[in-house]
N, C-alpha and C positions, 0 to 999 in steps of 0.2 A: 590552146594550151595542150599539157599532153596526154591528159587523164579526160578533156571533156570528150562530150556528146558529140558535137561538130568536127569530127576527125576527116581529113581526106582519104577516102578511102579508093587507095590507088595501088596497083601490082606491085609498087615497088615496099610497101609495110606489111605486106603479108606475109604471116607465118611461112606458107608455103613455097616462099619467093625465094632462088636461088641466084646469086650473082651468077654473069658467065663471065666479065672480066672485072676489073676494077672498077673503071670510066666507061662502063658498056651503057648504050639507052635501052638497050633489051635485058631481060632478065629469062629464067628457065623455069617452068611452073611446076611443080613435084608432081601434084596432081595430075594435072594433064599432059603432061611430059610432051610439050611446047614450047616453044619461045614465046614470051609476050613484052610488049614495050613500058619502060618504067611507071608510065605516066597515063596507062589507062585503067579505065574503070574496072574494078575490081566486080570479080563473079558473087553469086551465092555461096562458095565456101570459106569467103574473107574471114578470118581472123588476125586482129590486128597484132603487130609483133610492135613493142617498143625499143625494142633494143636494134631495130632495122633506121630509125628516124637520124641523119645524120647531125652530131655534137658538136656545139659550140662552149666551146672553154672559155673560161674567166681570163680577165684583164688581167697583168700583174697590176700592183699597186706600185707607183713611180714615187717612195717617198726616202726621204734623204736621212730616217732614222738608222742608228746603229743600236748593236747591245750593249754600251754606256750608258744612251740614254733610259734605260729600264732597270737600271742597278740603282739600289735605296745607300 
C-alpha cells in the first residue's frame, strides 16, 4: 500500500530523483549529480516522495441512468 512500512525503495521514488526524459530507465540524482537507473537500490539519503509513484485512475461506471431517473 502507499503509506506502509514495506515500500520499495528504488531511485525512481526518491525525493531527490529527477526525470531526464519521459520514458527514460535512467533518472538524474540531485545529490550526487549522476545518472542512475530507475530501478536500483536506493542509497542512504532516500526519502520517499509519494507523489513520484505512478497513478492509476477510476473506472467510469458504465450505467444506463439518466437525470429523469433522480427527479421525485
Amino acid at each position: 500500500m502507499i503509506y506502509s512500512e514495506n515500500i520499495d525503495k528504488i531511485c525512481a521514488y526518491c525525493r531527490h530523483a529527477e526525470p531526464t526524459a519521459p520514458d527514460a530507465e535512467r533518472t538524474q540524482c540531485a545529490l550526487y549529480k549522476k545518472e542512475v537507473g530507475k530501478t536500483d537500490p536506493a542509497c542512504g539519503k532516500y526519502i520517499y516522495d509519494i507523489f513520484k509513484r505512478p497513478v492509476r485512475r477510476k473506472k467510469r461506471l458504465k450505467t444506463d441512468f439518466s437525470a429523469k431517473d433522480f427527479k421525485l
